[in-house]
C-alpha positions as CSV (number, residue, x, y, z in Angstrom):
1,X,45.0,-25.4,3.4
2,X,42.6,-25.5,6.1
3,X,40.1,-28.3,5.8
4,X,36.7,-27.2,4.6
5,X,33.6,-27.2,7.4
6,X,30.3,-28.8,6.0
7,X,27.3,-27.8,7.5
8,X,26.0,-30.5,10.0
9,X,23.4,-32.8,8.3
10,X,20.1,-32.8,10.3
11,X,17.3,-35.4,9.1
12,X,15.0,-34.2,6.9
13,X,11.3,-35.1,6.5
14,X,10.2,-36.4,3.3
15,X,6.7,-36.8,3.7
16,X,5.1,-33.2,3.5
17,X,2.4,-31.8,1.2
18,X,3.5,-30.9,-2.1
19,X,2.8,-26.7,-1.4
20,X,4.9,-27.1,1.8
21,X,8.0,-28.5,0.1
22,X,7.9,-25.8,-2.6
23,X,7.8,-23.3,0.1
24,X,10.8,-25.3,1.8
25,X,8.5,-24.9,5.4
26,X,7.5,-28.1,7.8
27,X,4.2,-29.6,7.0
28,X,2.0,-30.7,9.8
29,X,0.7,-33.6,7.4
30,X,-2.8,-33.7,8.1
31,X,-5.0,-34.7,5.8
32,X,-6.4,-34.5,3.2
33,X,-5.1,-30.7,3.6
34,X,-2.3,-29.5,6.0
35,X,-3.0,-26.8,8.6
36,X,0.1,-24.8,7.4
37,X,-1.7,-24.3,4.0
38,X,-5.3,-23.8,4.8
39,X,-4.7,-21.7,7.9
40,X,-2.6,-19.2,5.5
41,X,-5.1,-19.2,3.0
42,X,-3.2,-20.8,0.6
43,X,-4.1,-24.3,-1.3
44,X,-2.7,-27.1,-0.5
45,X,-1.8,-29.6,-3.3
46,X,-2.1,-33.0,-1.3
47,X,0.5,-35.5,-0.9
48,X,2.3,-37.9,-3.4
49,X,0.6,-41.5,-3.6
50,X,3.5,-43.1,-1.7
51,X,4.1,-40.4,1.2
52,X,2.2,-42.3,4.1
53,X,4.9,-45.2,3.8
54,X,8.2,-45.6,1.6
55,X,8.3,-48.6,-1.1
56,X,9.8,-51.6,-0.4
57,X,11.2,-53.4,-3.1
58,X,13.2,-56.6,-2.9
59,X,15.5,-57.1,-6.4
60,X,17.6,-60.3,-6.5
61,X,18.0,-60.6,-2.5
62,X,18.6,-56.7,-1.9
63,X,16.3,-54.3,-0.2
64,X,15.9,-50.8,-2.0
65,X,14.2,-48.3,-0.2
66,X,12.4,-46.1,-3.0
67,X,12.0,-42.4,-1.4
68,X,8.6,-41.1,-1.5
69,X,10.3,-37.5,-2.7
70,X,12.4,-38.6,-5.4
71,X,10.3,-36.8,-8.6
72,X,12.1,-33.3,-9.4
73,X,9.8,-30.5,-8.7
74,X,9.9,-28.2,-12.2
75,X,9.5,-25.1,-11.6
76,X,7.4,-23.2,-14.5
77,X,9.1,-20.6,-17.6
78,X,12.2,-19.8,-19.0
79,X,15.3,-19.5,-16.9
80,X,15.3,-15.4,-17.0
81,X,11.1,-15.9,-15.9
82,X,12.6,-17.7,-13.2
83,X,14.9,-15.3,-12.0
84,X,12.6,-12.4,-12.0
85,X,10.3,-14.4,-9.9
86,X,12.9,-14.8,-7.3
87,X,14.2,-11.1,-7.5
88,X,10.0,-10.4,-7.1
89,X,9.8,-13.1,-3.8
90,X,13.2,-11.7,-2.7
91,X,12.9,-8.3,-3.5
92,X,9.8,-6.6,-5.0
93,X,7.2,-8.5,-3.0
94,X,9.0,-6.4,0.2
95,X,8.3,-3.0,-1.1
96,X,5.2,-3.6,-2.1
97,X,3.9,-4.9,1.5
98,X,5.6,-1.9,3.3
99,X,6.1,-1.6,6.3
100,X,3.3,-4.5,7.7
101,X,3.8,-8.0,6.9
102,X,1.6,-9.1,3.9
103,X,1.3,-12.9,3.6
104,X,-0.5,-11.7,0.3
105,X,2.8,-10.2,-1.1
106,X,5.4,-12.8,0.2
107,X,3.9,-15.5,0.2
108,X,0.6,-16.3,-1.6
109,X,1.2,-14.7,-4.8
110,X,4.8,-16.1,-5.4
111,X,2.7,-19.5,-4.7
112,X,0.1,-18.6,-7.4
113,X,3.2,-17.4,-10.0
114,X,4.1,-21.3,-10.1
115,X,0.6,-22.3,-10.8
116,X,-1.5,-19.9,-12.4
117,X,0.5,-18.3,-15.8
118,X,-1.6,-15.1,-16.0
119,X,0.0,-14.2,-12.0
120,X,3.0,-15.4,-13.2
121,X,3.7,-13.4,-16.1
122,X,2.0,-10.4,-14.6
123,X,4.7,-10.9,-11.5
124,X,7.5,-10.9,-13.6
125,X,6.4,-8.1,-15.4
126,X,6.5,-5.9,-12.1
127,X,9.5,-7.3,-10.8
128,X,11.5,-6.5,-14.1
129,X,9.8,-2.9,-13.8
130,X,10.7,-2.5,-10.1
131,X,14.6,-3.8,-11.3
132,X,14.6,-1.0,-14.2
133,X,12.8,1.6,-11.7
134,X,15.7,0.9,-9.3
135,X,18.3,1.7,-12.1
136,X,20.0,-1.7,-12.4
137,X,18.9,-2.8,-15.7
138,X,18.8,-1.7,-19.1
139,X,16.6,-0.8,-21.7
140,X,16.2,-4.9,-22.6
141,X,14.6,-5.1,-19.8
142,X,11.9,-2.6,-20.5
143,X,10.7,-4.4,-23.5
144,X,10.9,-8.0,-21.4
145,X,8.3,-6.4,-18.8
146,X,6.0,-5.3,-22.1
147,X,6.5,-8.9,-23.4
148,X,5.7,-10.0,-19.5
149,X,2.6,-7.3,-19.8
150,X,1.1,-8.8,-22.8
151,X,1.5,-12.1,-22.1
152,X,-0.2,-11.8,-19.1
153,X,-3.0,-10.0,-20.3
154,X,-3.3,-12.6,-22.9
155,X,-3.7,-14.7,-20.3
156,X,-6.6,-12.9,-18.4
157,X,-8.5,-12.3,-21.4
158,X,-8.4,-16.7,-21.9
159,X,-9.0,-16.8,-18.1
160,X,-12.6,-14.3,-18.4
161,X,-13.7,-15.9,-21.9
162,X,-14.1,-19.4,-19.7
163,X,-17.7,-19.6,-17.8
164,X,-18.0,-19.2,-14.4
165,X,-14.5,-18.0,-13.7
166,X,-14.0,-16.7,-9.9
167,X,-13.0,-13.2,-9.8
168,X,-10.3,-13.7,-7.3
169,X,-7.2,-14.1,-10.0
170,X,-8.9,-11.0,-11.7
171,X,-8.4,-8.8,-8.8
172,X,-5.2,-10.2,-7.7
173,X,-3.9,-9.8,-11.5
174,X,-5.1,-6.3,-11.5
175,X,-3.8,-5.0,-8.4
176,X,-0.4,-6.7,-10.2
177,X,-1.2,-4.4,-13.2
178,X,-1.9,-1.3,-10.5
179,X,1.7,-1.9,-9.4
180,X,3.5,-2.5,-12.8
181,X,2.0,1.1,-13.8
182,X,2.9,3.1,-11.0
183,X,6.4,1.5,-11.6
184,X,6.1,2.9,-15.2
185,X,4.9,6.4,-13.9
186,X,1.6,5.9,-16.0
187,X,-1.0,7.4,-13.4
188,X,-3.7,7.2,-15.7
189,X,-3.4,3.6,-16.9
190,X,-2.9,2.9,-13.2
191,X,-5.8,4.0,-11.9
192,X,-7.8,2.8,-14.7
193,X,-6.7,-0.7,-13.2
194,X,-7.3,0.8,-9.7
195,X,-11.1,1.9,-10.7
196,X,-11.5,-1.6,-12.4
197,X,-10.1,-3.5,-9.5
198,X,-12.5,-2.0,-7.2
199,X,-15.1,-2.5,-9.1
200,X,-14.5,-5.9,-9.0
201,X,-14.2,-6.3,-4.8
202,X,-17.7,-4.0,-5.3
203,X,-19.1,-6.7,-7.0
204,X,-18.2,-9.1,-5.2
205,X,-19.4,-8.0,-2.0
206,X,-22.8,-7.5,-3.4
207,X,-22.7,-11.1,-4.4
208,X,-21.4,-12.6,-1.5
209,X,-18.6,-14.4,-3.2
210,X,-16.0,-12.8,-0.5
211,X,-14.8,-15.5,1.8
212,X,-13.2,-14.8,5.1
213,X,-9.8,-16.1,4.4
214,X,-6.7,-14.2,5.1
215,X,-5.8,-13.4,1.9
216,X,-9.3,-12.4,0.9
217,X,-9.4,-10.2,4.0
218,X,-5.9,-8.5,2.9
219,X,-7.0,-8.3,-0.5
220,X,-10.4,-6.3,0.9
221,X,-8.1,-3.9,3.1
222,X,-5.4,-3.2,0.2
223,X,-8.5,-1.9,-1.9
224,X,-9.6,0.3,0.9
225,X,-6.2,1.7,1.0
226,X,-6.3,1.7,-2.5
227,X,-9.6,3.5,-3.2
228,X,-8.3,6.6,-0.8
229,X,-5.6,6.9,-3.3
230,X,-8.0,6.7,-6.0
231,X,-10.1,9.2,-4.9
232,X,-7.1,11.9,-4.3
233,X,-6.5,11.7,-7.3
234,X,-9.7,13.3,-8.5
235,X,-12.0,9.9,-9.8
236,X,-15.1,8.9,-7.4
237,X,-14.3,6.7,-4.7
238,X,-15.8,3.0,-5.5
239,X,-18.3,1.9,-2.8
240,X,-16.9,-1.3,-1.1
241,X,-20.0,-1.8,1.6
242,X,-18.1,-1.7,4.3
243,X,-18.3,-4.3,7.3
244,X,-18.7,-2.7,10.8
245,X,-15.6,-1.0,12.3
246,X,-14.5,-3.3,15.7
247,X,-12.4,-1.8,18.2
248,X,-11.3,-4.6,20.1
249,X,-7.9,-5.5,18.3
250,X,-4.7,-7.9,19.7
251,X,-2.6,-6.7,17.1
252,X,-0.7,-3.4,15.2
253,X,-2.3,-4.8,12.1
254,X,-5.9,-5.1,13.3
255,X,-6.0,-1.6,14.5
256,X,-4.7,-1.1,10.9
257,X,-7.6,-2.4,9.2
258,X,-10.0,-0.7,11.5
259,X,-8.4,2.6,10.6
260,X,-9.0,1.4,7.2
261,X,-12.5,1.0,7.3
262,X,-12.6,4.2,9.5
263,X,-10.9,6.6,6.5
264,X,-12.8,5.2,3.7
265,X,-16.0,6.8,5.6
266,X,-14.4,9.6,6.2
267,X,-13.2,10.3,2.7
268,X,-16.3,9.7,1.5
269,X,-18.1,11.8,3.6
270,X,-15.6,14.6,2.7
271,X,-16.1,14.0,-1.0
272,X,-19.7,14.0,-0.5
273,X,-19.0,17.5,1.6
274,X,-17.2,18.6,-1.8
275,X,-15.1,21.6,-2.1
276,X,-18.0,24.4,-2.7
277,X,-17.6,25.8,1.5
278,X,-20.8,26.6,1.1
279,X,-23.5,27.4,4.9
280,X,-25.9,25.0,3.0
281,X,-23.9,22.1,3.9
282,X,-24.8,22.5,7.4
283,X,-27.0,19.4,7.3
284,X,-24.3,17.2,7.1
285,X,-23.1,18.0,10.6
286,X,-24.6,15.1,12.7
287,X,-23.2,12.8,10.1
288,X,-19.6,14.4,10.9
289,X,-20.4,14.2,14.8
290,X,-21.0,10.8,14.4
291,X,-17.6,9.9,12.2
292,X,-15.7,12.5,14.8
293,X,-17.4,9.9,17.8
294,X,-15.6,6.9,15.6
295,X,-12.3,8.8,15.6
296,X,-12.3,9.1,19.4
297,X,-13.2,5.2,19.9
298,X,-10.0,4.9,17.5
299,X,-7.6,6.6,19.2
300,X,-8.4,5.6,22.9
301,X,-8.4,2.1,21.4
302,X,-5.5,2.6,19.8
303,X,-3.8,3.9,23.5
304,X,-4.7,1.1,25.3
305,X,-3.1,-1.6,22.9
306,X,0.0,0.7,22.4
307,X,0.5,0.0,26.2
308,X,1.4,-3.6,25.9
309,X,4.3,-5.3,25.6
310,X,5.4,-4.5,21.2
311,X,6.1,-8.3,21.3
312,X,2.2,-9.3,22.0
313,X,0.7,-6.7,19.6
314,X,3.2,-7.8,16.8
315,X,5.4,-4.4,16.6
316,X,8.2,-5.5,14.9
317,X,9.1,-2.4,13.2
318,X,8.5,1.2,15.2
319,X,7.8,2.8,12.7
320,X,4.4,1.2,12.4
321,X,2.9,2.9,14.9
322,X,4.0,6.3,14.2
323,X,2.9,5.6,10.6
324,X,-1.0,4.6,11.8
325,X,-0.5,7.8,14.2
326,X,0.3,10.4,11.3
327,X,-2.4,8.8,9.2
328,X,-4.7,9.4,11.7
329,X,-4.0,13.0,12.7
330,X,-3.6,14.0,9.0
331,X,-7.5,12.3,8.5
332,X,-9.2,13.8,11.4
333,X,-8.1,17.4,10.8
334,X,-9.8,17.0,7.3
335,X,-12.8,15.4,8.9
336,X,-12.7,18.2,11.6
337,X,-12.4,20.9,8.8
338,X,-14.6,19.6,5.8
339,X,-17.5,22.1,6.5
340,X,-16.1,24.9,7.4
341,X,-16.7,28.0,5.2
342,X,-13.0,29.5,5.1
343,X,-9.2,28.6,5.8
344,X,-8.8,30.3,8.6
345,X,-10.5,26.9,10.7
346,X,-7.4,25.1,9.9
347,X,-5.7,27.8,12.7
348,X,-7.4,26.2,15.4
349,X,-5.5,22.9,14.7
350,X,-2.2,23.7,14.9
351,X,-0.8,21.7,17.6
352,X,-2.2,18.7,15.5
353,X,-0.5,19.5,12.6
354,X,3.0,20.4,14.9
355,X,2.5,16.9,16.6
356,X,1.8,15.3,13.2
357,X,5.3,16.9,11.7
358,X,7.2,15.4,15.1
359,X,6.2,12.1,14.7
360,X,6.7,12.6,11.1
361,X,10.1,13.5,11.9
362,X,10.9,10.6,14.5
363,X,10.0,8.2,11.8
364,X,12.3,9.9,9.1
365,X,15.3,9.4,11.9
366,X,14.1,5.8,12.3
367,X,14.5,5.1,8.6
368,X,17.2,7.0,8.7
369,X,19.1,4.6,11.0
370,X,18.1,1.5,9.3
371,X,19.3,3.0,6.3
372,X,22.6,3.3,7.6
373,X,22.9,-0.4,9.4
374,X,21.5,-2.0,6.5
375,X,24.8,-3.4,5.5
376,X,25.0,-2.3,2.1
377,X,21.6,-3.2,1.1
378,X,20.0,-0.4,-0.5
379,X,17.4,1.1,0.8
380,X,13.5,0.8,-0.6
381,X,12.7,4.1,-3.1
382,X,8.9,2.5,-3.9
383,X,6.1,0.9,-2.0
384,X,3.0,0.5,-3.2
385,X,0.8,2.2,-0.2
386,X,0.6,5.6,1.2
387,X,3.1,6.5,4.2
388,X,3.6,9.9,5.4
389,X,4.1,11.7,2.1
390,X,0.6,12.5,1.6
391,X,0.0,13.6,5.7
392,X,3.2,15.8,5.6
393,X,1.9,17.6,1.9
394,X,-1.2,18.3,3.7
395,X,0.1,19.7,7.0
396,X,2.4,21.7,3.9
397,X,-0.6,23.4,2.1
398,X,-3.1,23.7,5.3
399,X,-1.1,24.9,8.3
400,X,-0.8,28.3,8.0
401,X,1.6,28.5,11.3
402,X,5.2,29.5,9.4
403,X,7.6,27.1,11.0
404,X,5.8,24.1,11.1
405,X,4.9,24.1,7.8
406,X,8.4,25.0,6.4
407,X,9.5,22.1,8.3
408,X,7.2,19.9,7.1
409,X,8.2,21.3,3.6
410,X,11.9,20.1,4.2
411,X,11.1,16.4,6.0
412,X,8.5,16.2,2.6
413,X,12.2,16.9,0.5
414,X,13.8,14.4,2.9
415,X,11.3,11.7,1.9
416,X,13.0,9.8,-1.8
417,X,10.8,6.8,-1.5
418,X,7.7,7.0,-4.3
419,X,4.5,6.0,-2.0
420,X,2.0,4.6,-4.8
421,X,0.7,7.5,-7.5
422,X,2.2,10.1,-5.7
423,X,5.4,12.0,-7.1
424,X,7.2,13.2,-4.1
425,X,9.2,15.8,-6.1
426,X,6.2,17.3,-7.2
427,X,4.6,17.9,-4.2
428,X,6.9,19.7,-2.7
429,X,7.1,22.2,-5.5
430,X,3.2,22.7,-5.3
431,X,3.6,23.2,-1.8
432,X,6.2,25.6,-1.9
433,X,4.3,27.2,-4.9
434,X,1.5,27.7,-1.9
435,X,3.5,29.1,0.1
436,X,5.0,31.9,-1.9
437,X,1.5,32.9,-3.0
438,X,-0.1,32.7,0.9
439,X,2.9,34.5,1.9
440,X,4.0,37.5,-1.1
441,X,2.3,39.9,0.9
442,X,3.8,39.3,4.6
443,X,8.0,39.3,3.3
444,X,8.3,42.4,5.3
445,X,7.8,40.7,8.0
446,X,10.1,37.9,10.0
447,X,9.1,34.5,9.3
448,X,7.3,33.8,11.9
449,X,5.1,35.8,12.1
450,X,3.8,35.5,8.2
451,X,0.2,34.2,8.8
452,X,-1.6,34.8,6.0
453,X,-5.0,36.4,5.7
454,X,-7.9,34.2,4.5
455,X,-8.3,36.0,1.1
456,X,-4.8,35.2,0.7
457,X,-5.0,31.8,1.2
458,X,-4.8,29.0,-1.4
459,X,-8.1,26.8,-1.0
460,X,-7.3,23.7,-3.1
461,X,-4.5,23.6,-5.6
462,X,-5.9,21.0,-8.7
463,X,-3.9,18.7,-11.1
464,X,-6.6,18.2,-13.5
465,X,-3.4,15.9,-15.5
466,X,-1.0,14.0,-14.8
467,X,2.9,14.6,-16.3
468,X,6.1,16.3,-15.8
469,X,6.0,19.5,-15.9
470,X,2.1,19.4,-14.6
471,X,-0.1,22.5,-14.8
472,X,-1.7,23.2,-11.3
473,X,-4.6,25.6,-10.8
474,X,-4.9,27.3,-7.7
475,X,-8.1,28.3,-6.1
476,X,-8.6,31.3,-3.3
477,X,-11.2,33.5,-2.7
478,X,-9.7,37.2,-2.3
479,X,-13.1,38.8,-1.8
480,X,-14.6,36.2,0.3
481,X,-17.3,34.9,-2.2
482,X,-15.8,34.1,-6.0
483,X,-13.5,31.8,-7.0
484,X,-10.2,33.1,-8.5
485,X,-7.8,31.0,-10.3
486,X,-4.0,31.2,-10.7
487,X,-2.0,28.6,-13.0
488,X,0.9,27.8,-12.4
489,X,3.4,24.8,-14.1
490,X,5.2,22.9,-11.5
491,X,8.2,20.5,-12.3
């Protein structure tokens, strides 16, 4: 039998903070707090008493050398807590970043589940959710995550009767509950979390309580994200008074969070526009140049940092940039188009849509290919934030050009991830439920050429509740002036 190879031993320092060796990374060891903890935004829990210098003891005319290291680092909860916390570090805490590296996700909330019980039991909770969502556990597991669920807002409840709490676990713990919902496929209960959580970073930014700490800054940019999701889905978006919108970025995730900023005015100048298409709104239109004038800093800003080296602006992944690119395209055309009075403006922007389904397209083939060299590991069916589901629906219901929006039909069927509240299956049933309707009266004619007249258009379809089947009510204006309706269940 051939001899066994051991790994060769390498000297290992024994003097690091205590966060550092529960993160198995090198310390720096300065003092009184490392650089690798506070520089992350984490805490760092200081040093055992002994770690500048080992103990000598002298015992009957030996030397012992007593290592600094030698208590046993328990780790909190039962053994099954303890493995859904490493499935969650391992596992859950990927899908929920997405796409962009999240030191919020990997790495500072499996460092609060060891320390704080209400994160804990609230990240257990999703990760036994995202297992059973996933299909590879059982029913036993459902009523663990309730257990999980309770317990952890048994927690919170302890946590907000004490004085002078900060509100950071309370946010953190409800963007946990956020996730654990959509999991579920409760939209309601999740965005009653959502609302709440925003209303929280609200009030904290009218405080001033906000530091400037990375996690506090990712925490601020999720609930941007966040609060565009809330607000298609029908509730008022939560004002977050928004910092200034820099252009000047060194990295893919900068220009991120400046498109962040950027779409949250937007959306709220569209919901302010409202759905009415109404001459009166005209009022509003230096407001739009102004947001349109934002756009155009974006995307030449966005340009001239795509031409360096990936390396320097932190690409790791290509389908980053296509991601920012289709989110952009699929926002502009709706801040283009707010105030217009018909349907038939969305013509007049149909290369954007065309270029917004081929980039759509390359990063399908991308994910695609992944996919495949994955070696066995599955792929990811959920993430917490808005990808290119949402962009390709809308380029589905708005472009009225025949083959572009039939292909963006079919990448939309292509797409089996579940991007936060949105139901991917359903969506493409509304939108072919639009496109049957815009087109009944053009099937005479080849397909590409079916371009529907405006008072055959659909102007909003509405899911006033949430569910499967969901009743949808469509919205067009055959004479130009009223409102008709058409319902219409969609599975």
């Amino acid at each position: 039998m051939a001899p066994k190879h051991k790994r060769a031993s390498k000297p290992k320092t024994k003097t690091g903070c205590i966060t550092c060796k529960i993160r198995h990374v090198k310390c720096d060891e300065q003092k009184p707090e490392c650089r690798q903890c506070t520089s992350t935004g984490r805490k760092c829990d200081g040093y055992n008493q002994q770690t500048t210098t080992n103990r000598i003891t002298t015992y009957s005319g030996q030397t012992f050398t007593v290592n600094p290291d030698s208590r046993i680092v328990l780790r909190p909860g039962t053994r099954e807590e303890r493995q859904y916390i490493h499935i969650f570090c391992t596992q859950t805490s990927r899908a929920l970043s997405g796409l962009f590296h999240s030191d919020l996700w990997n790495h500072f909330l499996p460092q609060l589940s060891q320390s704080e019980p209400v994160v804990r039991h609230a990240v257990i909770a999703v990760s036994a959710s995202h297992e059973r969502f996933l299909g590879r556990r059982s029913e036993v597991d459902e009523q663990f995550s309730i257990q999980q669920y309770n317990k952890a807002i048994r927690h919170l409840m302890e946590y907000l009767a004490s004085p002078n709490q900060p509100l950071d676990l309370t946010l953190i713990t409800c963007c946990l509950f956020v996730c654990l919902e959509m999991l579920n496929g409760n939209i309601k209960q999740a965005l009653d979390h959502l609302e709440a959580g925003l209303n929280i970073m609200h009030a904290r930014r009218r405080s001033n309580t906000l530091r400037l700490g990375d996690i506090d800054r990712e925490l601020t940019h999720l609930c941007l994200r966040l609060n565009i999701q809330l607000s298609l889905h029908g509730r008022p978006m939560v004002p977050l008074d928004l910092d200034d919108t820099t252009y000047s970025w060194t990295n893919i995730l900068e220009a991120r969070h400046s498109l962040d900023r950027l779409m949250n005015n937007a959306m709220g100048f569209i919901r302010q526009a409202g759905i009415e298409r109404s001459a009166e709104r005209a009022y509003l239109q230096p407001q739009q140049q102004l947001l349109l004038q934002d756009y155009s800093i974006w995307i030449a800003s966005f340009e001239a940092l795509m031409g360096k080296s990936w390396k320097r602006i932190k690409v790791v992944d290509g389908r980053t940039p296509l991601v920012l690119r289709i989110t952009y395209l699929a926002s502009l055309i709706w801040l283009e188009t707010c105030l217009s009075v018909d349907e038939m403006i969305f013509d007049h922007h149909n290369d954007s849509f065309d270029q917004l389904v081929r980039y759509a397209k390359e990063y399908i083939d991308i994910n695609d290919s992944l996919n495949q060299s994955s070696n066995g590991t599955p792929p990811d069916s959920f993430t917490l934030e808005a990808g290119i589901v949402t962009p390709l629906f809308y380029t589905a219901v708005r472009c009225r050009n025949p083959i572009t929006r039939r292909e963006a039909i079919c990448l939309l069927s292509s797409c089996h991830v579940k991007e936060g509240l949105w139901n991917t299956k359903q969506m493409v049933s509304v939108a072919e439920a639009v496109l049957e309707m815009e087109e009944s009266n053009l099937l005479s004619l080849p397909v590409e050429q079916r371009i529907p007249a405006d008072r055959d258009r659909v102007y909003e379809a509405l899911m006033p509740n949430e569910g499967t089947p969901v009743e949808v009510i469509f919205l067009s204006r055959p004479d130009g002036r009223e409102w008709c309706t058409r319902t219409r269940l969609v599975y």
